[in-house]
Backbone bond lengths (Angstrom), bond angles and torsions (degrees), N, CA, C in turn:
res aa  C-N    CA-C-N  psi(-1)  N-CA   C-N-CA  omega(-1)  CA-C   N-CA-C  phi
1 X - - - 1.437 - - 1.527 107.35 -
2 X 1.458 132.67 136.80 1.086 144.90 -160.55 1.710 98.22 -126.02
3 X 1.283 128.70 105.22 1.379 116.11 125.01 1.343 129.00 -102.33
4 X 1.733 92.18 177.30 1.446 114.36 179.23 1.374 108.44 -105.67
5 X 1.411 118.71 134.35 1.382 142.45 -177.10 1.746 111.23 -66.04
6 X 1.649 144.62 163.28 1.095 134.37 159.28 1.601 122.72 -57.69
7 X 1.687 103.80 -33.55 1.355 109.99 169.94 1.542 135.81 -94.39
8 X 1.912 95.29 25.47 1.695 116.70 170.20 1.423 106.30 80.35
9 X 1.543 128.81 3.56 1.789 114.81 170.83 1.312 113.91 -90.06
10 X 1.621 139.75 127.72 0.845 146.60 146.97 1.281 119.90 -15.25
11 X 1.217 140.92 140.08 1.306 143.42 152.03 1.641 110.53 -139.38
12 X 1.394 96.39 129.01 1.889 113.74 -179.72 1.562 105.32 -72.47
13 X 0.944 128.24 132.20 1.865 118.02 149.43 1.641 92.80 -135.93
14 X 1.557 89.68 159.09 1.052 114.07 168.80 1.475 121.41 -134.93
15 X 1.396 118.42 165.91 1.683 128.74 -159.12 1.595 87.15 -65.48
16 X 1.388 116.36 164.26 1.406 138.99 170.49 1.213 101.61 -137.05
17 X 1.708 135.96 127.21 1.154 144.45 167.36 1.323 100.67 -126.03
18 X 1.296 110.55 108.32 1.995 126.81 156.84 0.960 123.07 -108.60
19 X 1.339 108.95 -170.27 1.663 101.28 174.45 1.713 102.78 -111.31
20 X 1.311 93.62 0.98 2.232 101.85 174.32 1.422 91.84 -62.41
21 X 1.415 97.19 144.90 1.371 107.96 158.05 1.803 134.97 -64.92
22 X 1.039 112.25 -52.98 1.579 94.29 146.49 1.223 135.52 -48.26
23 X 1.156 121.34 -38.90 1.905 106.41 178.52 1.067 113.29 -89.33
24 X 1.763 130.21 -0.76 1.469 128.91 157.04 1.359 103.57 -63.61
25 X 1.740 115.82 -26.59 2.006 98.41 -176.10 1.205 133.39 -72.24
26 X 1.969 111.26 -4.22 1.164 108.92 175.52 1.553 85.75 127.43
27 X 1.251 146.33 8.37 1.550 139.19 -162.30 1.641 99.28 -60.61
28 X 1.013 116.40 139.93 1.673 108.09 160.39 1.058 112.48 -105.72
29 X 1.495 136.43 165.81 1.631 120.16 -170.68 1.741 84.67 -151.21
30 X 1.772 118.29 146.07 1.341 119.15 178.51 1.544 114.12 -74.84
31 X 1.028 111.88 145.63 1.363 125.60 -169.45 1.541 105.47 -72.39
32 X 1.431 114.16 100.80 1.381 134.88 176.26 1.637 112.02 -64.85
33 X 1.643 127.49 40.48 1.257 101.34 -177.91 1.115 99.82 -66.47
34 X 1.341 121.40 145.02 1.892 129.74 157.82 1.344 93.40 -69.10
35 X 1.774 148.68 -37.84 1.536 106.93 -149.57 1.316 88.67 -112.57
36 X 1.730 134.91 65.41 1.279 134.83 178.16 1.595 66.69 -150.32
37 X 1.123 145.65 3.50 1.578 138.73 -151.88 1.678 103.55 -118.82
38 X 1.432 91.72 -65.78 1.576 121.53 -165.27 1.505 107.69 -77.90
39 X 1.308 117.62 54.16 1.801 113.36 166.28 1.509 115.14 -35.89
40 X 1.142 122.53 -176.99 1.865 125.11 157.93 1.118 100.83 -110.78
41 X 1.584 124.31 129.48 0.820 137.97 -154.28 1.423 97.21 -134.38
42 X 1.682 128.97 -34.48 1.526 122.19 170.80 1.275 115.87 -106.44
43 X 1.820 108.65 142.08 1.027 137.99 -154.53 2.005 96.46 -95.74
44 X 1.400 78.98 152.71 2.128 108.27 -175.60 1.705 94.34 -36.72
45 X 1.249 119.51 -40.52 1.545 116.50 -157.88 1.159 110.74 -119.31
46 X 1.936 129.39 5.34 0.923 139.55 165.87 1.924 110.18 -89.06
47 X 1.908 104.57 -27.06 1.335 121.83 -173.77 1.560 101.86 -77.07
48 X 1.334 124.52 -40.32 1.440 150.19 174.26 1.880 97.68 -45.30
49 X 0.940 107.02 -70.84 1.639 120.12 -162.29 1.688 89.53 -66.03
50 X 1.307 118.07 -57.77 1.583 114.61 -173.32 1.767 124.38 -58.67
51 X 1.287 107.05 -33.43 1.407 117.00 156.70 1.831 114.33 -50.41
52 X 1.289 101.76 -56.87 1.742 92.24 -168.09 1.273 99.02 -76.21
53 X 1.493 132.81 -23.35 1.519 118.49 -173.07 1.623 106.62 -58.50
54 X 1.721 99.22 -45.78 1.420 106.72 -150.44 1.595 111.16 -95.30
55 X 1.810 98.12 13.43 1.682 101.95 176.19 1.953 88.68 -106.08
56 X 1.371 105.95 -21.65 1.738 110.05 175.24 1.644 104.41 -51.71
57 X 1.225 109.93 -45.16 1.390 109.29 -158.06 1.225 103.74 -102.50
58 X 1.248 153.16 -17.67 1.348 175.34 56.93 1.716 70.13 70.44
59 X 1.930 114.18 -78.83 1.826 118.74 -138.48 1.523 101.15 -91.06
60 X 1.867 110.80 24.31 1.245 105.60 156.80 1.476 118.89 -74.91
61 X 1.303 102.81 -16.57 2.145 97.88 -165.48 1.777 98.61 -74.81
62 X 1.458 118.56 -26.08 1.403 128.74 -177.26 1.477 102.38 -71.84
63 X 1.347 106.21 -68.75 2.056 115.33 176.30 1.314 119.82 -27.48
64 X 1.534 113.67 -66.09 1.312 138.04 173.16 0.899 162.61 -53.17
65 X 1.029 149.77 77.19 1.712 143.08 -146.56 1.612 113.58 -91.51
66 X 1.648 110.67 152.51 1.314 102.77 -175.64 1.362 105.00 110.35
67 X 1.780 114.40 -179.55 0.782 123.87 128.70 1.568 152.08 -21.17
68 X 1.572 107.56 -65.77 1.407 157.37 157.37 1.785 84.83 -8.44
69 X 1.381 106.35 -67.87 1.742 107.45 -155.67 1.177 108.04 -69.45
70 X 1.159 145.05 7.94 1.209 147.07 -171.29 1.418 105.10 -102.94
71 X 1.369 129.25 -19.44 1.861 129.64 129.36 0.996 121.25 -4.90
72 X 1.841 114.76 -57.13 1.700 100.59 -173.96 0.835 113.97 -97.71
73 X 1.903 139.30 66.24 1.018 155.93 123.91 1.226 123.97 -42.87
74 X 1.625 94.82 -39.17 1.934 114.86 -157.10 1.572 62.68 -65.86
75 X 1.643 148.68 -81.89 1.447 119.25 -137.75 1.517 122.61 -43.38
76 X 1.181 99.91 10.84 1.970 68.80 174.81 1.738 106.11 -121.16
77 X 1.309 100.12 31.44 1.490 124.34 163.53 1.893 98.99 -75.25
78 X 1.378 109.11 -83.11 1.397 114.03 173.92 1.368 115.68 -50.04
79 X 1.368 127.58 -22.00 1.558 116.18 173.58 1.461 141.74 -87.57
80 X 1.928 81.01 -19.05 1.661 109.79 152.75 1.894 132.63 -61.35
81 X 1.425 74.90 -38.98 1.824 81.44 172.78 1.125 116.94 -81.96
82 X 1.353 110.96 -38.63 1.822 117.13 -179.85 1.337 95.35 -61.59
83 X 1.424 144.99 -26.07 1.643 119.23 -165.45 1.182 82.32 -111.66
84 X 1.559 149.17 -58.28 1.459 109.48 -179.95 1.724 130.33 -69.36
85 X 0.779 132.72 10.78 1.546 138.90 157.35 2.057 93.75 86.49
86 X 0.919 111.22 33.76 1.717 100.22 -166.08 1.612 99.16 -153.11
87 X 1.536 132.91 115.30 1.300 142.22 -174.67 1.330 95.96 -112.07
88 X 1.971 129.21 112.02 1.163 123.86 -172.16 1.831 103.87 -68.99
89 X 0.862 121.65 -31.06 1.660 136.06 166.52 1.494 102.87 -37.43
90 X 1.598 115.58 -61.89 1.821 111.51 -165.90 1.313 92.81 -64.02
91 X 1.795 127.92 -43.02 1.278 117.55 -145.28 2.266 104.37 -64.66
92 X 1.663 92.89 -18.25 1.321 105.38 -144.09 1.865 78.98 -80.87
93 X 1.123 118.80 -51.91 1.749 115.99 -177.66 1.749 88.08 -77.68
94 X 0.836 144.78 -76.76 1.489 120.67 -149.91 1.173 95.26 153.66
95 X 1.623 141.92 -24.06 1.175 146.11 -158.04 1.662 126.53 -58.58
96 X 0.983 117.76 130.05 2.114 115.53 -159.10 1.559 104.21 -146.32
97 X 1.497 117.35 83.77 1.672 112.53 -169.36 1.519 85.09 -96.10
98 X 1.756 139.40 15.52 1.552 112.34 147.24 1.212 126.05 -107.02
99 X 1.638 112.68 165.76 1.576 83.90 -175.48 1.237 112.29 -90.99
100 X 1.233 98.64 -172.25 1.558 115.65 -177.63 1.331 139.92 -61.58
101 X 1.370 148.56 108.69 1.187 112.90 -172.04 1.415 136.56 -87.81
């Protein structure tokens, strides 16, 4: 089912059948595709820099002793974005280091 918004944008929903009591009443919920969602948002030399940070911090758990090393976990924050091309952070300011197509 397709409506139209007051300010003319389309929006998709589709039926939801659960066994919750609200979404047995008929709830409709908007159609969450992520890859109508998830543009690319990081650029060849922004993916470049995020790889070595997040293989830097990655070879803290080796460096480190303790607790402490278990920090460079956060790298596979930056190594996640660098291989999917999409930083939920840029999308959230507006930020786009590829270009356009």
């Amino acid at each position: 089912m397709t409506q139209v918004a007051d300010n003319g944008i389309k929006q998709d929903y589709y039926f939801v059948s659960s066994s919750d009591s609200m979404m047995d009443a008929g709830v409709c919920t908007p159609d969450l595709d992520w890859r109508n969602r998830m543009n690319h948002n990081v650029g060849t030399l922004d993916k470049v820099v995020r790889v070595i940070i997040g293989l830097a911090l990655l070879s803290l758990i080796y460096f480190l002793d303790g607790n402490i090393r278990w920090v460079g976990l956060i790298g596979v924050v930056p190594l996640m974005t660098a291989l999917m091309g999409f930083c939920p952070l840029y999308a959230l300011f507006g930020i786009r280091t590829c270009p356009l197509k």
